[in-house]
C-alpha positions in Angstrom: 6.4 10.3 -29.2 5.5 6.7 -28.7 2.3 5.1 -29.2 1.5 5.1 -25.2 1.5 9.1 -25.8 0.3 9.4 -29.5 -3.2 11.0 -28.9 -5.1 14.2 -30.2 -6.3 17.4 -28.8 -9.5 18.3 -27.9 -11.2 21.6 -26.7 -7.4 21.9 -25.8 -6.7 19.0 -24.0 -4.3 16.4 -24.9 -6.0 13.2 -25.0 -4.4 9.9 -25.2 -5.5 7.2 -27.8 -4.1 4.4 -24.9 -5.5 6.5 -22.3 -8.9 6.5 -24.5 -9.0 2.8 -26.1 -8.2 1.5 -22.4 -10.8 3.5 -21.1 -13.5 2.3 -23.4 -12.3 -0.9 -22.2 -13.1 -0.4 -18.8 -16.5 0.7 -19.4 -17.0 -2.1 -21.4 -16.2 -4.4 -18.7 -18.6 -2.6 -16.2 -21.4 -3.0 -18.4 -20.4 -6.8 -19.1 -20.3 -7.7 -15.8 -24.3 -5.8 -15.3 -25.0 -8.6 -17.4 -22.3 -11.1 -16.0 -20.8 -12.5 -19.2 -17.5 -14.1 -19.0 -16.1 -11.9 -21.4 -16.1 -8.9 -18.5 -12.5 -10.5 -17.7 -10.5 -10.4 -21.2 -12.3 -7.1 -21.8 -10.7 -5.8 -18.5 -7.5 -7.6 -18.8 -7.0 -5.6 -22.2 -8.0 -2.3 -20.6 -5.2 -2.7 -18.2 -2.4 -3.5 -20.3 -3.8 -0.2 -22.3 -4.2 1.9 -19.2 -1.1 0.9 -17.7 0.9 2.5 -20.7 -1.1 5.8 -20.1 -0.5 5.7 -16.5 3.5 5.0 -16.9 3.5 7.7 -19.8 2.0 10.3 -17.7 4.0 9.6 -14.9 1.3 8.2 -12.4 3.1 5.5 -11.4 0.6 4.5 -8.0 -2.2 4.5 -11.6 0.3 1.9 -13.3 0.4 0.2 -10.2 -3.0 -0.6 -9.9 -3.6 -1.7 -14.1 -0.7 -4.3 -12.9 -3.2 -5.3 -10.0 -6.4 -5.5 -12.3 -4.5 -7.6 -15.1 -3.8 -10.4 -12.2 -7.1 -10.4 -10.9 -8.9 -10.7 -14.2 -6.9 -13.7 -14.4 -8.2 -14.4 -10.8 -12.1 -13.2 -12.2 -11.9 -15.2 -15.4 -11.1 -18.6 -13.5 -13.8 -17.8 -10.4 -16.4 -17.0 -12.8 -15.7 -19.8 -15.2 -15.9 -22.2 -12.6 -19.0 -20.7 -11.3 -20.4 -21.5 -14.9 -19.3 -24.5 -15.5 -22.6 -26.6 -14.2 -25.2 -23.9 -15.4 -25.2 -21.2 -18.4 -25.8 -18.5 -15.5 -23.6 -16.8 -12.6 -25.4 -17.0 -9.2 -24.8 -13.6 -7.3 -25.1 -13.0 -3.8 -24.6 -10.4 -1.3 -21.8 -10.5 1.0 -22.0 -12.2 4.6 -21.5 -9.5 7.9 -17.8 -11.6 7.8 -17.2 -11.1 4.4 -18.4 -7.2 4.2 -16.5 -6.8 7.8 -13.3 -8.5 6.4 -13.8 -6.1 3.0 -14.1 -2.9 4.9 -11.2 -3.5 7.4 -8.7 -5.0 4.8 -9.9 -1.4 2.9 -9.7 0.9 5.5 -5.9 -1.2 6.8 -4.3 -1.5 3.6 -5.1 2.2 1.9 -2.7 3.1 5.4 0.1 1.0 4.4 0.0 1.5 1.1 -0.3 5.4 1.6 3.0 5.1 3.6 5.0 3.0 1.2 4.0 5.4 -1.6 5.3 8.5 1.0 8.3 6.7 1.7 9.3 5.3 -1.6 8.6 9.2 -2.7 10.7 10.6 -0.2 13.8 8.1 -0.3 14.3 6.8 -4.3 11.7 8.0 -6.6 8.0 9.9 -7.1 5.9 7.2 -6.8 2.8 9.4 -6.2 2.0 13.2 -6.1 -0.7 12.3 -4.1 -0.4 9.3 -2.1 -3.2 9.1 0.8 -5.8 9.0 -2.3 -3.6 7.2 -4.8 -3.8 4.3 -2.3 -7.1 5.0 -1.5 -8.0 4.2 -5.4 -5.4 1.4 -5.5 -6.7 -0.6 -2.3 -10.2 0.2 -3.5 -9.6 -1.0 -6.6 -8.3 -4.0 -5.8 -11.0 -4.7 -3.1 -14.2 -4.0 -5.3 -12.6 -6.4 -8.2 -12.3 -9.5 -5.6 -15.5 -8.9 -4.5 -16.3 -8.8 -7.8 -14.5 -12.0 -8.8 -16.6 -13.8 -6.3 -19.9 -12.4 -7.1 -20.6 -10.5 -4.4 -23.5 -7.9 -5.0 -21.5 -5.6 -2.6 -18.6 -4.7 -4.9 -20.8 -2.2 -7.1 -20.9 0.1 -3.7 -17.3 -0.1 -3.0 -16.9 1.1 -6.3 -18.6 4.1 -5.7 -16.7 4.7 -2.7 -14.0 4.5 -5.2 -15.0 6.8 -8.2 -15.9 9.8 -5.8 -12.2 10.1 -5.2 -11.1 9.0 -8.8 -12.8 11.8 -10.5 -10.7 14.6 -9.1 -7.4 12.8 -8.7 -7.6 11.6 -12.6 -8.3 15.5 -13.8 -5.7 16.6 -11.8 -3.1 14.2 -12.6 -3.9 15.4 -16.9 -5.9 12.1 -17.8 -8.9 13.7 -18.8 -10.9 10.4 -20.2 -10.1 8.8 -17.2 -11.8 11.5 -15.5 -14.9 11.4 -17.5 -15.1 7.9 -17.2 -14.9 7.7 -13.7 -18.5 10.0 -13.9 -20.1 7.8 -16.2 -19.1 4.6 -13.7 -21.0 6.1 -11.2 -24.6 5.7 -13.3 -23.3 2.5 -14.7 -22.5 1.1 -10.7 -25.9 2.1 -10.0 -27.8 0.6 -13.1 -25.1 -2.5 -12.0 -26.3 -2.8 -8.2 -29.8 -2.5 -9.0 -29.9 -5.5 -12.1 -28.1 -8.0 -9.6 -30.4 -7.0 -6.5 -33.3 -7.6 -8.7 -31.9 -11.2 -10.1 -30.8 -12.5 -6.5 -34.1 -11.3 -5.2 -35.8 -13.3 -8.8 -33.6 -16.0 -7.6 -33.2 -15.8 -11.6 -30.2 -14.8 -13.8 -30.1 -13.7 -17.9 -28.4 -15.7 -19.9 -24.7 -15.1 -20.3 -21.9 -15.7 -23.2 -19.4 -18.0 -22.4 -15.8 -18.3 -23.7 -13.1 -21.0 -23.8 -10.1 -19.9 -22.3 -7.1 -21.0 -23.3 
């Protein structure tokens, strides 16, 4: 047993401590970024790395995939957000433009296709990639989508990440990572109480103060 699968059991599930402690990572950053502190970015840059050794344990390789994708565009958050800071103590948010939501849905709806297919072929032809592919994309591309959107402030991002979480909930239980399952229920209220603070502070015109942190 490594430490990516040292865990404990539960009402007689198996839960992972990497699987856990990235999780609690993950709902830390959703409720960091409700109140749009820098810190949302290291917080989910450390939940990756952590979820990523679940994923790769467990043999959800598509699940790996994407903890890969969310390190590199916490890097991408951090530095949009920071330089959104960098004349005022608070993030402006905005909703997305009819381009910017049409570009979001059709780069969405595109990519979960091709990345479906690449997971079916790689599957068939080398290795199992996914045991599920058409929704492990669908996560994936999700995913990736709602944490641009997010990296650039747009309001929109909380509802692409329901879109996301009513497919994560099943596929997470039945690929054995239980937390993650959970989780994925409890970002549903917390994408709500999300959409609902920044509507109300781009409406205000008004933001809350936020922490700020000095990247290396």
């Amino acid at each position: 047993m490594t430490w990516a699968t040292a865990g404990f059991d539960l009402f007689g599930q198996h839960v992972v401590w990497a699987d856990l402690a990235g999780n609690l990572c993950a709902l830390a950053t959703v409720v960091l970024a409700i109140r749009r502190t820098i810190w949302t970015w290291p917080v989910q840059l450390t939940g990756a790395v952590l979820l990523f050794a679940a994923s790769i344990s467990a043999h959800i390789t598509g699940n790996a995939l994407k903890q890969v994708m969310f390190g590199a565009l916490a890097v991408y958050g951090w530095w949009k957000w920071s330089r959104g800071m960098r004349e005022r103590r608070t993030l402006a948010v905005r909703p997305g433009t009819t381009r910017e939501r049409t570009a979001l849905i059709g780069v969405m709806v595109a990519a979960t296709f091709v990345v479906a297919l690449v997971f079916h072929l790689v599957n068939e032809n080398l290795f199992e990639i996914s045991w599920n592919p058409l929704p492990d994309a669908y996560i994936f591309v999700g995913s990736a989508v709602a944490t641009f959107a997010q990296g650039r402030a747009l309001i929109d991002f909380w509802w692409i990440w329901v879109l996301v979480d009513v497919v994560g909930v099943p596929l997470a239980f039945g690929g054995g990572l239980v937390v993650s399952g959970i989780v994925y229920g409890v970002f549903l209220v917390l994408v709500a109480v999300g959409f609902i603070t920044w509507m109300r502070e781009y409406r205000a015109g008004t933001a809350a103060p936020v922490d700020k942190v000095v990247s290396a």
